[in-house]
N, C-alpha and C positions, 0 to 999 in steps of 0.2 A: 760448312757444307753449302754447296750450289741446290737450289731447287729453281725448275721452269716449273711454276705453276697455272702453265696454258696447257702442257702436258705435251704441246706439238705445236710446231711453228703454223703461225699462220700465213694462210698465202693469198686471204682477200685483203687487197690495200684498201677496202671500201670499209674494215672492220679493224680497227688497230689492233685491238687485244681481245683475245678468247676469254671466256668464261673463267675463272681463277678455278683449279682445282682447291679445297683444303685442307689437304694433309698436310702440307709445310707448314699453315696456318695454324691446327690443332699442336704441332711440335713444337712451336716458337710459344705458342700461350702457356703449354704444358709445362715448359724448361725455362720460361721467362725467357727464352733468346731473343737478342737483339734482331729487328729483321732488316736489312739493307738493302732495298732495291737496287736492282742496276736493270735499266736499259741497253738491249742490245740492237742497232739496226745495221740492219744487213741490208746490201743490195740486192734487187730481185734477181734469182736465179739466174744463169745464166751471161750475168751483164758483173763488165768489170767494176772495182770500187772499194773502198774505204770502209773498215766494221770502225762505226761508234759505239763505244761504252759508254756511259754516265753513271757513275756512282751517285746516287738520290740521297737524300738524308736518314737516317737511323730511324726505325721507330720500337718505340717500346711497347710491347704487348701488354705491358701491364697498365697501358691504358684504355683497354678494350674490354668491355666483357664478355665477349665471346669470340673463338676462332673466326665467326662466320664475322662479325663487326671487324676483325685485325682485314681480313682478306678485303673485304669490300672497300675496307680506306685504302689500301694498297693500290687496290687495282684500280680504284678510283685518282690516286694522285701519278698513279704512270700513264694513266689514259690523258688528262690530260698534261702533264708532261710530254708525252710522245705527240700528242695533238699538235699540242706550241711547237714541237721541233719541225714538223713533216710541213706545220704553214709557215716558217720559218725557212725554210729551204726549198718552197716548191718553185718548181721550173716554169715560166710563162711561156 
């Protein structure tokens, strides 16, 4: 199953990732599911261009002890992830 755990895309480039919701979180700790990040970057509305995915590494929830600790490492390892990519391909 796909979860967007921002719940809705965001549209300030000044804030990479919204707040993680955690439902997918409590599901993945609940079921032991493996949780897979992928990164998606899209170009800004409007403007033509290339969708990046990145499949991120697996994580196991059953190294957390709580949903709310599985989600914060998550969105904390796509943060910067997504960080290093955006200063990695910025335009001068």
């Amino acid at each position: 199953a796909f979860v967007f755990p921002e719940g809705t895309r965001n549209q300030d480039p000044g804030l990479p990732l919204l707040d993680f919701k955690r439902g997918a979180f409590r599901i993945a700790k609940d079921t032991q599911s493996t949780v897979v990040p992928l990164l998606c970057l899209v170009p800004p509305k409007g403007r033509p261009g290339c969708i990046t995915v990145e499949v991120m590494s697996c994580i196991d929830p059953q190294n957390f002890e709580s949903a709310e600790a599985l989600a914060q490492h998550t969105q904390q390892l796509m943060q910067d992830r997504l960080l290093g990519f955006l200063s990695s391909h910025a335009t001068s």
